[in-house]
C-alpha positions in Angstrom: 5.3 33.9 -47.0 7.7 32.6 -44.0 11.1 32.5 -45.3 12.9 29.0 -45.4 16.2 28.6 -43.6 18.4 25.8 -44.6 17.4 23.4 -41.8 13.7 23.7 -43.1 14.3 22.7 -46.5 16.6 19.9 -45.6 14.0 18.6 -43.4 11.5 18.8 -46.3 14.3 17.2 -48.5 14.1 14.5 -46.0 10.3 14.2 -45.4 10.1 13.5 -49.3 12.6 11.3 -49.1 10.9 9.2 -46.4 7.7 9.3 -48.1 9.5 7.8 -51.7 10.8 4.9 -49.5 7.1 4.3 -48.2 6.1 4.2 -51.5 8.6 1.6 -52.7 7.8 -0.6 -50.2 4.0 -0.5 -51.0 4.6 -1.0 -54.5 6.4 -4.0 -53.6 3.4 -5.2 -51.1 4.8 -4.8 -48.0 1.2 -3.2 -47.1 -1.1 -1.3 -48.0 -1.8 2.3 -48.3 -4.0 4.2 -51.1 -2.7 7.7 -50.1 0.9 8.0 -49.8 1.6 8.9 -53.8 -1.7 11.7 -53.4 1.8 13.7 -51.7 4.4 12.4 -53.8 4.3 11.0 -57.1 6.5 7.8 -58.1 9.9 6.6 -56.7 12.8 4.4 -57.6 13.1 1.0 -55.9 14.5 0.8 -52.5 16.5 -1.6 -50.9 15.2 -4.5 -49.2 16.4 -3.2 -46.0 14.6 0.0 -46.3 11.6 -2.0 -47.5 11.7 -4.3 -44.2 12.6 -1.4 -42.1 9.5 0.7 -42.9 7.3 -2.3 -42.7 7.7 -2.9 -39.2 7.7 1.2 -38.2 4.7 1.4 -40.2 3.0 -2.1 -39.1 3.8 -0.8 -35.2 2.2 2.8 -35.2 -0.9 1.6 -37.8 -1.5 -1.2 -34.8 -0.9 1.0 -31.8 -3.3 3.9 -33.4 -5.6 1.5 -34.8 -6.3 -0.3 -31.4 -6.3 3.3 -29.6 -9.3 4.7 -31.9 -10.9 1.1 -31.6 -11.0 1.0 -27.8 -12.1 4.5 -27.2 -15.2 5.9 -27.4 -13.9 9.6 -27.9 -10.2 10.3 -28.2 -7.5 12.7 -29.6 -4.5 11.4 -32.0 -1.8 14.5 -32.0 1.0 13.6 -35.2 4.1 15.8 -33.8 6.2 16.2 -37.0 3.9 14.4 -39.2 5.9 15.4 -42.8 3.6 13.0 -45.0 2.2 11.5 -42.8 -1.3 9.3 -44.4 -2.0 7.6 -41.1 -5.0 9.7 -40.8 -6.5 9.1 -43.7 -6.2 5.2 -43.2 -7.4 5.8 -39.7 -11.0 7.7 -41.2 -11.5 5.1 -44.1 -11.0 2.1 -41.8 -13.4 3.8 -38.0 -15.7 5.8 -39.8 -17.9 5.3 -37.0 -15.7 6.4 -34.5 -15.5 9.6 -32.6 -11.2 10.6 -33.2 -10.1 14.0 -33.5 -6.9 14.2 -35.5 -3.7 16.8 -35.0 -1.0 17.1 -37.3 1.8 19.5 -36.9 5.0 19.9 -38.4 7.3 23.2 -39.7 5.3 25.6 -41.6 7.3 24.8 -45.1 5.9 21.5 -44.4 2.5 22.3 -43.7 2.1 24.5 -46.6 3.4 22.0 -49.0 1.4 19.4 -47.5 -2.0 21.9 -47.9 -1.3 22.2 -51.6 -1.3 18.5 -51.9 -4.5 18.6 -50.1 -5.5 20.9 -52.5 -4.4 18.8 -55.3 -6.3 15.6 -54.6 -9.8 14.6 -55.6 -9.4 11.6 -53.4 -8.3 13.6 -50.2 -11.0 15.7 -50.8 -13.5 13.5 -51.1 -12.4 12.1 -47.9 -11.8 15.2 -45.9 -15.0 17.0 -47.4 -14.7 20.6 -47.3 -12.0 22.5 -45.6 -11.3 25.6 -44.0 -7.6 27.0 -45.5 -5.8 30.4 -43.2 -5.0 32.9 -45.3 -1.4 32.2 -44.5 -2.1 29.0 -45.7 -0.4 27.6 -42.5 -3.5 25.7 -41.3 -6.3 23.5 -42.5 -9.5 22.6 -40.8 -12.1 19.9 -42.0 -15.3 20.9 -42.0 -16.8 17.2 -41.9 -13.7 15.4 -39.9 -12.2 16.2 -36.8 -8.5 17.0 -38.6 -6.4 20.1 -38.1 -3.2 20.4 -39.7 -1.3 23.6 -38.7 2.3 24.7 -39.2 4.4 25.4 -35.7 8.2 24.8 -34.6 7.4 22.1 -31.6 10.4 24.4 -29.7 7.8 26.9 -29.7 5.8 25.5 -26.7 3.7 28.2 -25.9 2.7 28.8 -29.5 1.7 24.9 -30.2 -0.7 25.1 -26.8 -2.5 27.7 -28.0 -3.0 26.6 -31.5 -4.1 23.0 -29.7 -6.6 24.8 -27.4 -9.8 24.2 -29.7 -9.6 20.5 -29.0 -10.7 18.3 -26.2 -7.9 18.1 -23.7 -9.8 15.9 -21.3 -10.3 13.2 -23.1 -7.6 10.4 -24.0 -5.0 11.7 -25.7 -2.3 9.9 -28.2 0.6 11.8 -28.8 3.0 10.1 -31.6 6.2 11.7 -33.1 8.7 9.6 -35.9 11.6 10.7 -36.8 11.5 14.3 -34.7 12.7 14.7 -31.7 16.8 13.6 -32.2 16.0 17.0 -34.5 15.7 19.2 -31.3 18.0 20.0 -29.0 17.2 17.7 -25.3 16.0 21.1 -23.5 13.1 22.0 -25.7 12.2 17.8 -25.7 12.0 18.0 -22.2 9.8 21.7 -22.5 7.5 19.7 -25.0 7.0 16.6 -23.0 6.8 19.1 -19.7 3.9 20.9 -21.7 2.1 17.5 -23.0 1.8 16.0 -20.0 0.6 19.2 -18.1 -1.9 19.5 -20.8 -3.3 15.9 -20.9 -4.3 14.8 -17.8 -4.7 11.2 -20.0 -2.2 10.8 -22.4 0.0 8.4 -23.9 3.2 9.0 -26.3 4.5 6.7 -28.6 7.8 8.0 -30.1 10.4 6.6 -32.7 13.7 7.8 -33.4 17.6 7.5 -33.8 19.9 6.2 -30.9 23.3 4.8 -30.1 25.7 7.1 -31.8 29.1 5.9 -30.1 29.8 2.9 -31.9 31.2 2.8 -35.3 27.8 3.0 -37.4 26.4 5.3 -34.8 29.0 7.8 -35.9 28.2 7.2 -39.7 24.6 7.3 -38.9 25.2 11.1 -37.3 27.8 12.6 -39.8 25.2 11.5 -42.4 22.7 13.1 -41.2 25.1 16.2 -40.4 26.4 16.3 -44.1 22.6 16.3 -45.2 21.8 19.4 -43.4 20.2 18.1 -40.7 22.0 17.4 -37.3 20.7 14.9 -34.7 21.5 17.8 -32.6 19.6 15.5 -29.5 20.8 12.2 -30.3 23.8 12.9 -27.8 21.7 13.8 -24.3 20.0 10.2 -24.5 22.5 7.6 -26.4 21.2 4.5 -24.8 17.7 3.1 -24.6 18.1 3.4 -20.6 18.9 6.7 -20.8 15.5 7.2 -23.2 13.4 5.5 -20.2 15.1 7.6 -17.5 14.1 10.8 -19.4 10.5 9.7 -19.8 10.4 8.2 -16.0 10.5 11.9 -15.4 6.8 12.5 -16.7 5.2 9.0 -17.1 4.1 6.3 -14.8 4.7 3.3 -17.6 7.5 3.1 -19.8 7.8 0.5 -22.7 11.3 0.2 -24.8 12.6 -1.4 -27.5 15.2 -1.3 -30.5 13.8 -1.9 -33.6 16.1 -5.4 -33.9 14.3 -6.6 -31.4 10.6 -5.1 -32.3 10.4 -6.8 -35.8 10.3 -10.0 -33.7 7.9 -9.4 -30.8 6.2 -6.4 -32.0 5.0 -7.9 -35.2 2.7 -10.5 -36.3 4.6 -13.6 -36.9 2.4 -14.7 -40.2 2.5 -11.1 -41.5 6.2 -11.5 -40.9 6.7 -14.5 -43.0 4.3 -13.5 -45.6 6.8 -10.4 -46.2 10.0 -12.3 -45.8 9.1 -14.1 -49.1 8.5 -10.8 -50.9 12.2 -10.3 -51.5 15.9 -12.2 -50.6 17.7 -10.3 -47.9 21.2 -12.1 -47.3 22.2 -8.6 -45.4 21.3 -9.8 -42.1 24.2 -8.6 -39.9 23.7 -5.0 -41.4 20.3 -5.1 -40.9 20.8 -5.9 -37.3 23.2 -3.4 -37.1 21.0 -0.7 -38.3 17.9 -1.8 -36.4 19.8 -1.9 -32.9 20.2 2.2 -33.8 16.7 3.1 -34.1 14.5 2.5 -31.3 10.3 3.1 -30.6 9.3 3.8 -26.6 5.7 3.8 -25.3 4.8 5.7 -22.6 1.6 6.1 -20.3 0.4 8.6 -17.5 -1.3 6.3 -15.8 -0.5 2.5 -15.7 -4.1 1.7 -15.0 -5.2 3.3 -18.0 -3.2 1.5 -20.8 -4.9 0.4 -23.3 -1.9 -0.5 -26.1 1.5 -2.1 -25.7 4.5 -2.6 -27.8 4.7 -6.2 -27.7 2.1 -8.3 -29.2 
């Protein structure tokens, strides 16, 4: 079996952790998602701004990917650093008439942890059907869905196009990544969008990460993560949301972005909104602003013509 370095298993650590902070907020009815605790079991209750926080993450990407599969007829969904990731599985149980073929990859010690919770579940399996498990146990392969799961360092370019190259790479392509790519250093970023968008003549990438580490809680935000054993080693390259839209100017025609502060108001529905707002008191509004202007999502497109999902509702 691979050996774990450090990094690894504090990226695991942190996976687990993001996963137990999903779960709070669904037990707390944020939304709604059957699948999470099939990879972890059970968590302690979070704080209302976590709770709020991964309510509008997860109620952006379950809209942008939902409305991607809807208007397609045939289309590819790639999850780069998916960790935990159940957006899949809500994604088969909701179009199970649609034709989506669905990527996840992430570190191997990832992978193979998430493969023996596919192993595990009598739920997952009845959704996935039979699968097809490397001997390494670095891969799995649905045998009824079009989902591939396979463990590869995303610094690795040339490795990750050749374990994509049994899908489609003609047809329209969604390429999402949370929480990744302030991981990896700025010049294998740039190699990986280089490669996707050589790759995918039609492709659109949604990404969502850390920014803004010069003020006061920027600087918090990185030597916590640093203490933790995992360094926003690329957080530095691109510290401003204009710098973010310059980088992807360099590959993409259309460029969409936004801090979180400002998506929970125009990238939500309002009703939804309100309905959650009653769920629990939050009197921590000037720390929650603070903390949402340092986390941002951008949307990016190929071709302008072709877009069929924005940020803002």
């Amino acid at each position: 079996m691979q050996q774990k370095n450090s990094i690894q298993i504090h990226v695991e650590d942190t996976n687990a952790e993001a996963t137990a902070a999903k779960i709070s907020a669904i037990k707390h009815k944020y939304f709604q998602d059957e699948f999470s605790e099939e990879l972890v079991k059970g968590s302690s209750k979070k704080d209302v701004l976590i709770h709020r926080g991964y309510w509008c993450r997860f109620n952006i990407f379950h809209r942008i990917v939902s409305t991607y599969i809807s208007k397609q007829q045939k289309c590819n969904i790639i999850s780069l650093g998916s960790g935990y990731d159940t957006l899949p599985f809500i994604m088969w149980q909701t179009y199970q008439n649609n034709e989506f073929t669905y990527v996840e990859v992430d570190l191997p010690v990832v992978v193979d942890r998430k493969i023996n919770k596919l192993k595990e579940s009598n739920k997952l399996k009845t959704l996935l059907g039979e699968y097809i498990i490397s001997q390494n146990k670095l891969s799995a392969k649905s045998l009824y869905k079009n989902y591939l799961l396979f463990g590869e360092d995303l610094c690795n370019t040339e490795q990750l196009y050749q374990q994509l190259k049994s899908i489609d790479f003609t047809i329209p392509t969604l390429v999402y990544a949370e929480c990744v790519l302030t991981y990896i250093n700025s010049e294998s970023t740039n190699r990986l969008l280089d490669g996707l968008t050589k790759w995918f003549p039609h492709l659109t990438f949604l990404n969502y990460e850390m920014f803004n580490p010069n003020d006061q809680f920027g600087k918090m935000m990185v030597q916590n993560f640093e203490y933790r054993g995992c360094p926003l080693v690329g957080i530095d390259a691109f510290p401003s949301l204009q710098a973010h839209k310059d980088r992807l100017n360099t590959w993409f025609n259309y460029v969409e972005i936004y801090d979180m502060k400002t998506l929970y108001q125009i990238a939500t529905d309002s009703e939804e909104r309100k309905r959650i707002e009653k769920l629990e008191l939050m009197d921590e509004w000037e720390e929650w602003n603070i903390m949402q202007s340092h986390y941002l999502v951008s949307l990016a497109n190929k071709d302008q013509a072709e877009l069929i999902v924005n940020l803002k509702i």
